[in-house]
Biotite code that builds the C-alpha atoms (Angstrom):
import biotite.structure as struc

atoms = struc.array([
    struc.Atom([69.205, -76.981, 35.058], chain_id="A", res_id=1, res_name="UNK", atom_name="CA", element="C"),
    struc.Atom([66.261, -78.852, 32.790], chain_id="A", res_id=2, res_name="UNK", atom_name="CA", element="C"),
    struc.Atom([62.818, -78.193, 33.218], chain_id="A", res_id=3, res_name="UNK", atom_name="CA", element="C"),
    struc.Atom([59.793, -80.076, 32.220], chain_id="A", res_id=4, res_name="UNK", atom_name="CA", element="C"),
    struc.Atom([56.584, -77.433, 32.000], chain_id="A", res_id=5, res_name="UNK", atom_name="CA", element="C"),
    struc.Atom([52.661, -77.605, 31.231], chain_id="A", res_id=6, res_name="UNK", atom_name="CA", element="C"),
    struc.Atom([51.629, -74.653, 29.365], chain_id="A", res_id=7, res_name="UNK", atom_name="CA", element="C"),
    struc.Atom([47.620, -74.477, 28.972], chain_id="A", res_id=8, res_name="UNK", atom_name="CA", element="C"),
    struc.Atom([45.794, -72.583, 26.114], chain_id="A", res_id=9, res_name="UNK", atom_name="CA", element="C"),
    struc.Atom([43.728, -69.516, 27.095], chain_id="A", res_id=10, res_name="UNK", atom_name="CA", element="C"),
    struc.Atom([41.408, -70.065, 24.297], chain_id="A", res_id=11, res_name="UNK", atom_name="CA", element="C"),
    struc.Atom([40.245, -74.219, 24.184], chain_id="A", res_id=12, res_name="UNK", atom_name="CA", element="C"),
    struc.Atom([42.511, -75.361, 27.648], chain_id="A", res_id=13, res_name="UNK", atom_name="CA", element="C"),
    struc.Atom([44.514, -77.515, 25.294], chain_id="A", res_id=14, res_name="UNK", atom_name="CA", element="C"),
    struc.Atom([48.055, -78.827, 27.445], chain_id="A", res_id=15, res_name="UNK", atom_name="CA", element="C"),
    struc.Atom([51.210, -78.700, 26.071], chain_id="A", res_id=16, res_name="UNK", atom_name="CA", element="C"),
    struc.Atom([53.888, -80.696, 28.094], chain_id="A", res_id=17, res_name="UNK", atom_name="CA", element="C"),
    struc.Atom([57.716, -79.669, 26.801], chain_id="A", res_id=18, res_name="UNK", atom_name="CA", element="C"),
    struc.Atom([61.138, -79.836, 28.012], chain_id="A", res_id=19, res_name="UNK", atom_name="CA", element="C"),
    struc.Atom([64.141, -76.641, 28.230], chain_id="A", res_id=20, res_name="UNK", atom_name="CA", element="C"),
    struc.Atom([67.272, -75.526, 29.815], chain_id="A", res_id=21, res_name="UNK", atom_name="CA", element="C"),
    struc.Atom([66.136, -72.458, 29.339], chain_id="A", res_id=22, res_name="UNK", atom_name="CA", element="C"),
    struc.Atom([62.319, -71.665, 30.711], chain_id="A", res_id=23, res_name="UNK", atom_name="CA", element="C"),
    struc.Atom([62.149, -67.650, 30.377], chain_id="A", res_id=24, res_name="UNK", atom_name="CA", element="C"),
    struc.Atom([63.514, -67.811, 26.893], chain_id="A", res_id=25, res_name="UNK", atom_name="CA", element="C"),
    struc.Atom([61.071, -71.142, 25.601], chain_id="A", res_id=26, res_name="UNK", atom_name="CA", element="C"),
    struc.Atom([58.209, -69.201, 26.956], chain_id="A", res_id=27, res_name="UNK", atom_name="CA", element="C"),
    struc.Atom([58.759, -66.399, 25.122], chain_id="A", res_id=28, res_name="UNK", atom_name="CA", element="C"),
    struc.Atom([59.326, -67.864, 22.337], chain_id="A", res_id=29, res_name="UNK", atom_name="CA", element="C"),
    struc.Atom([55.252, -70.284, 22.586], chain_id="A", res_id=30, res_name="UNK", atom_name="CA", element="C"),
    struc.Atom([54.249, -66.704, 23.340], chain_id="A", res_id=31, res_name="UNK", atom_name="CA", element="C"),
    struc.Atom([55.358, -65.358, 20.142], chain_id="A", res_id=32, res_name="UNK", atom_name="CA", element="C"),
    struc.Atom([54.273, -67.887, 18.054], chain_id="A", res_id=33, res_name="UNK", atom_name="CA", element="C"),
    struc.Atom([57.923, -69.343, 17.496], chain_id="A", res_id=34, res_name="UNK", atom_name="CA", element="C"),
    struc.Atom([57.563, -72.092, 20.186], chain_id="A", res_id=35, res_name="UNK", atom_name="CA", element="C"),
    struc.Atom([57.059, -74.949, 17.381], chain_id="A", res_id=36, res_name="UNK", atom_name="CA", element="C"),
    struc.Atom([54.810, -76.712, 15.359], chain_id="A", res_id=37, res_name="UNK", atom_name="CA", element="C"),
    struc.Atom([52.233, -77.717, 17.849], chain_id="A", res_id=38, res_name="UNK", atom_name="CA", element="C"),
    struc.Atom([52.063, -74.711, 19.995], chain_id="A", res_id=39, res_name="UNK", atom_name="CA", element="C"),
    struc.Atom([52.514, -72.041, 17.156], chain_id="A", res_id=40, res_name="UNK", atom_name="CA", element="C"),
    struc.Atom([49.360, -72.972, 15.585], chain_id="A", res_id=41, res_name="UNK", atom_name="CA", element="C"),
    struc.Atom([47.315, -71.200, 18.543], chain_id="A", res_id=42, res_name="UNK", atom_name="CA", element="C"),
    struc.Atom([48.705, -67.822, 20.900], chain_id="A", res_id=43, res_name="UNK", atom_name="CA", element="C"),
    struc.Atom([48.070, -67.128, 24.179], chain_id="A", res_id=44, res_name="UNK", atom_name="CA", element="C"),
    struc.Atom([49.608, -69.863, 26.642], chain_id="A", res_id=45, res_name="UNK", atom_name="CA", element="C"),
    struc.Atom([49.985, -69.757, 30.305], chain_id="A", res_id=46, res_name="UNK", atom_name="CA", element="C"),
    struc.Atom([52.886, -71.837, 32.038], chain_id="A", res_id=47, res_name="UNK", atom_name="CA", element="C"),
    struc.Atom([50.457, -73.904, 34.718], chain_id="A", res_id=48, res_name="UNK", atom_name="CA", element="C"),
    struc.Atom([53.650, -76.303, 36.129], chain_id="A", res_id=49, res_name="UNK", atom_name="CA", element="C"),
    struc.Atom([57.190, -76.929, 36.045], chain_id="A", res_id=50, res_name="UNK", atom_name="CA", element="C"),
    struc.Atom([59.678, -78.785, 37.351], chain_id="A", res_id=51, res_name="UNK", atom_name="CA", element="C"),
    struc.Atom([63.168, -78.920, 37.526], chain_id="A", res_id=52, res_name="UNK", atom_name="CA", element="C"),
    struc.Atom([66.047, -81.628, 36.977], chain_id="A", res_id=53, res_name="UNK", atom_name="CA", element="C"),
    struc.Atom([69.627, -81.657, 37.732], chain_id="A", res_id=54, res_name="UNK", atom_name="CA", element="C"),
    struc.Atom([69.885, -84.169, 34.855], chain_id="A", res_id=55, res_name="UNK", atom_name="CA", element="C"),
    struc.Atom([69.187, -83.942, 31.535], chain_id="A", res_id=56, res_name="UNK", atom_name="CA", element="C"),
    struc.Atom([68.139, -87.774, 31.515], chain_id="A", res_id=57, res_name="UNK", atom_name="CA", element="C"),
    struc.Atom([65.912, -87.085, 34.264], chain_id="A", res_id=58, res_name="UNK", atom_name="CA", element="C"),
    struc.Atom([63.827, -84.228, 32.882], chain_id="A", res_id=59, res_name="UNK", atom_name="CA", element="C"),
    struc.Atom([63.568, -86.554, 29.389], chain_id="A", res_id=60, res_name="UNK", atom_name="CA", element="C"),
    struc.Atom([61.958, -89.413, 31.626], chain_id="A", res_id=61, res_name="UNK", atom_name="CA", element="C"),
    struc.Atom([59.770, -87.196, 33.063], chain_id="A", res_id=62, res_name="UNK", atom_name="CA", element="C"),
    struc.Atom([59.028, -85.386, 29.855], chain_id="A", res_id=63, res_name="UNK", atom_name="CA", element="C"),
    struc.Atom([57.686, -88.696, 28.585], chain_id="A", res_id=64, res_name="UNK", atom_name="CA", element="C"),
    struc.Atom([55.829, -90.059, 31.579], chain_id="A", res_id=65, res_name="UNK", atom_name="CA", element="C"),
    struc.Atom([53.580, -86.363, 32.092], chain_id="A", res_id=66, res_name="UNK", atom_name="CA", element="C"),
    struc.Atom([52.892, -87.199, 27.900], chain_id="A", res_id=67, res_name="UNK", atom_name="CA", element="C"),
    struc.Atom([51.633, -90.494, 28.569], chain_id="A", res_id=68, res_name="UNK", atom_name="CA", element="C"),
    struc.Atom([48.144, -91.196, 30.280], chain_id="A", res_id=69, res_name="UNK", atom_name="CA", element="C"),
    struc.Atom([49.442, -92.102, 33.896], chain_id="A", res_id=70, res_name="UNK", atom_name="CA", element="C"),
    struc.Atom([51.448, -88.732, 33.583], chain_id="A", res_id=71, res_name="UNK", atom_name="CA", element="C"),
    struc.Atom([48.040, -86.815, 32.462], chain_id="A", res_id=72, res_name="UNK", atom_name="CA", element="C"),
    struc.Atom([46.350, -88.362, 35.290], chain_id="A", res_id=73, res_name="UNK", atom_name="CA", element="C"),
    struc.Atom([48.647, -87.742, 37.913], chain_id="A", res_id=74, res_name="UNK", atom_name="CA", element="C"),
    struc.Atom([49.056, -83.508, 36.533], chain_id="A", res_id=75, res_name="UNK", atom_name="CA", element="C"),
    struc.Atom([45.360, -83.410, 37.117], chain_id="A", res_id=76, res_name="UNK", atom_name="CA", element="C"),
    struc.Atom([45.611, -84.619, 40.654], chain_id="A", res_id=77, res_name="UNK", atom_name="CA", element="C"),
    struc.Atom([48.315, -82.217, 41.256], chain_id="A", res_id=78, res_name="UNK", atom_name="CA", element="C"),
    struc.Atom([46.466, -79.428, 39.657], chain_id="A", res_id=79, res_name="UNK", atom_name="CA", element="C"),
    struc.Atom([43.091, -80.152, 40.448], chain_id="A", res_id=80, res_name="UNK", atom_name="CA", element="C"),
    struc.Atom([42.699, -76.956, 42.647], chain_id="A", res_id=81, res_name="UNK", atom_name="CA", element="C"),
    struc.Atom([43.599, -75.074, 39.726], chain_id="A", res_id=82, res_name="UNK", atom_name="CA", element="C"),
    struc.Atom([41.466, -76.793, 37.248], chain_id="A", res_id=83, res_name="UNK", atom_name="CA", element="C"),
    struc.Atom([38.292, -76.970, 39.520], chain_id="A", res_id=84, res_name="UNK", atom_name="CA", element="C"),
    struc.Atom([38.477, -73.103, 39.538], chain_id="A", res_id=85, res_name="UNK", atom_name="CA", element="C"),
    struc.Atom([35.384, -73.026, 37.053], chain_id="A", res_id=86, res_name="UNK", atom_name="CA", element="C"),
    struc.Atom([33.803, -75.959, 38.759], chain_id="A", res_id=87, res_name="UNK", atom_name="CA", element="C"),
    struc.Atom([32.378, -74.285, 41.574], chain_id="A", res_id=88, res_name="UNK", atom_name="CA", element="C"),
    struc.Atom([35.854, -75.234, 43.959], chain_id="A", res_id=89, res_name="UNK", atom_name="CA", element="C"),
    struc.Atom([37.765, -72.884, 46.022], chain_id="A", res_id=90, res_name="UNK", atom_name="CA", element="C"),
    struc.Atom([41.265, -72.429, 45.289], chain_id="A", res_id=91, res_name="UNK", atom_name="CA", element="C"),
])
């Protein structure tokens, strides 16, 4: 199995969109500091989203399109319940 995640920072709400076979074991490892150059810089993430591929060429595609801007947009109209928690929304 592949997965494509969203963590979000605790701290400043910074995203960071990755890829795994393994999702327990890459979480653990952004929670400890040890997740790589971008997310070891800051601690405390939460995982937010995920999804998961059959194919490894799949999850890569995907990977790439939630990085880009369409992909952004489209992860805040799936979340938007979630991020319009502080807003004054109901979940």
């Amino acid at each position: 199995m592949y997965y494509v995640y969203l963590l979000e920072n605790k701290l400043d709400k910074s995203w960071y969109i990755g890829y795994t076979t393994d999702l327990k074991r890459r979480l653990a490892e952004h929670q400890s500091g040890n997740g790589g150059k971008t997310t070891g810089k800051k601690i405390g993430w939460n995982l937010i989203y995920f999804e998961c591929y059959l194919n490894q060429k799949d999850a890569l595609g995907r990977e790439k399109f939630l990085k880009g801007g369409s992909g952004r947009t489209y992860l805040k109209k799936q979340l938007r319940h979630y991020l319009g928690k502080g807003l004054g929304e109901t979940a």
